[in-house]
C-alpha positions in Angstrom: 60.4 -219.5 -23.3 59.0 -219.1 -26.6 54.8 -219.8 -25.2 55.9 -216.8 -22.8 56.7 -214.9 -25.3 54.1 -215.7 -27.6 51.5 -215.0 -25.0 53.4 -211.7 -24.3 53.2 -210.6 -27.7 49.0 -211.7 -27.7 48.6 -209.7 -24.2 50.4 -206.4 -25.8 48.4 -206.6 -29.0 45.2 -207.1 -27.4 45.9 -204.2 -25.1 46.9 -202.0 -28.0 43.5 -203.3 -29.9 41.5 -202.3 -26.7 43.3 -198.7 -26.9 42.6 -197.7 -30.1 39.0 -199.5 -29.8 38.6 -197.0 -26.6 40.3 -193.8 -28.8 37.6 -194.3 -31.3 34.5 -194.2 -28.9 35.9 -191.2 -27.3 36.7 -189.2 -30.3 33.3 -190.2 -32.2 34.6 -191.6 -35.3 32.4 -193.6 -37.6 34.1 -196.7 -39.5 31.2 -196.6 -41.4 31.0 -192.6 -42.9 30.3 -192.5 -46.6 33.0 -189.6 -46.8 36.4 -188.9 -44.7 36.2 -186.0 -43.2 31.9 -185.5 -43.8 31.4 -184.5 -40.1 33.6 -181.6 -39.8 31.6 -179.6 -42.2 28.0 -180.9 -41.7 25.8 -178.4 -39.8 24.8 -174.4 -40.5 27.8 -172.1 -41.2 27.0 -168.4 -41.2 28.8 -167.4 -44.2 30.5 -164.3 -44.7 31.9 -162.6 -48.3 35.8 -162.6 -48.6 38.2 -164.0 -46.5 37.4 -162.7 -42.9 34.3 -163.5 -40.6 32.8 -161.3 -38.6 30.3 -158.7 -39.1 26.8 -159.6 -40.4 26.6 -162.8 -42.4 25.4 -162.9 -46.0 24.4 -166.0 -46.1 23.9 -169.5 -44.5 25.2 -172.7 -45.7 23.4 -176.1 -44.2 25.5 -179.1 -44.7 22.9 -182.1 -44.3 24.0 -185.7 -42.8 23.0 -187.5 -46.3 25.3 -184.9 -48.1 22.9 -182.3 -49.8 23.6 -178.9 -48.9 21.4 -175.3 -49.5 22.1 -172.0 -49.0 19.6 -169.6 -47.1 18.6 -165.9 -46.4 18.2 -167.2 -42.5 20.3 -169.2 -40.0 16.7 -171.6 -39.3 17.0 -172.4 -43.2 14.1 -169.8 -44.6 14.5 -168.2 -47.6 16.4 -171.0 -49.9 18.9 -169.6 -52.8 20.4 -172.2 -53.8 20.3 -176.5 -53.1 23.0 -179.4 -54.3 24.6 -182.3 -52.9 28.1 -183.1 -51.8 31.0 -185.3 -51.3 34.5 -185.0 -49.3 37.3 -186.4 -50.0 41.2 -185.7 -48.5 39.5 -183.1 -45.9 37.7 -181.1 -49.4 34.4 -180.3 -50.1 32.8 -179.8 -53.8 29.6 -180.4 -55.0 27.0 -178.8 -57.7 24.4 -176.9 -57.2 20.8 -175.3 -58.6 19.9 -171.6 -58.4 16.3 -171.7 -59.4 16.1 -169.4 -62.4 19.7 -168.2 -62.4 21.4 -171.6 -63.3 24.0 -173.9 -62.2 27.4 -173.9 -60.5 29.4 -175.5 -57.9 30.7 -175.2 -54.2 34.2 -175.9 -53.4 35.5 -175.5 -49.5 37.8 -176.7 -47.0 37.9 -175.7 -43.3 41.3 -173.9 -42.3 41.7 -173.5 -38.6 38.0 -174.2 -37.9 37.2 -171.5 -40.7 35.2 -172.5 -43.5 36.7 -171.0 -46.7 34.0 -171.5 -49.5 34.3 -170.7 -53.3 30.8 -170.4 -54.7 31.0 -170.5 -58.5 28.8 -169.2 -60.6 28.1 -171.1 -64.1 25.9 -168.6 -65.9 28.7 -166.3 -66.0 31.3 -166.2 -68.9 34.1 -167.0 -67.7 32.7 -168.9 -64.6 32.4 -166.2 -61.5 33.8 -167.3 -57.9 32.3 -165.7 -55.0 34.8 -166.6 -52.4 33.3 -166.4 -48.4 34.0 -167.6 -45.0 32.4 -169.2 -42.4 31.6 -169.9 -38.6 29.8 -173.0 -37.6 26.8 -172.2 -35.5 
């Protein structure tokens, strides 16, 4: 009785091992990502000012696989403002940045319903100024 239910016990495991082995594959995670939650916001966002998108965007934000980041005039990536790197962590984004000749600051953004919601703070300003935009991923 009890090798029985030993083996029963092995056979469910292994079959719940298999599932979630299966549910990964499918769903494209990576065991291996340097940050949680890195994927959802790498690509191009078209970036819009304020809290609604739609209309023409200002800007575009390109979120790179190794974690650096610019902002551009263009959706292809011409016309750079503005280059950093960035981490995740707990589904947020933040990470510093250069504006050639203007000076430093930082980006901070999370993605609400498949919206990106983007502070960009400016450093040269006194007190700091926060540009806050939104985004769609092209």
């Amino acid at each position: 009785m009890k090798k029985s239910m030993d083996l029963n016990c092995m056979v469910r495991l292994s079959a719940v091992l298999a599932l979630v082995g299966i549910l990964c594959i499918g769903t494209g995670c990576e065991l291996d990502r340097k940050s949680s939650g890195g994927n959802d916001f790498r690509g191009t966002w078209a970036l819009y000012q304020g809290s609604a998108v739609g209309g023409t965007p200002y800007w575009y934000v390109h979120f790179q696989p190794d974690e650096t980041f610019f902002i551009s005039n263009a959706a292809d990536g011409s016309g750079v403002r503005v280059s950093g790197t960035y981490t995740v962590s707990s589904g947020k984004l933040t990470g510093p940045f250069t504006n050639p000749g203007t000076g430093e600051g930082r980006v901070e953004a999370t993605i609400q319903e498949g919206i990106l919601k983007l502070d960009f703070i400016e450093y040269w300003h006194t007190p700091h100024k926060v540009i806050p935009f939104s985004g769609s991923k092209l």
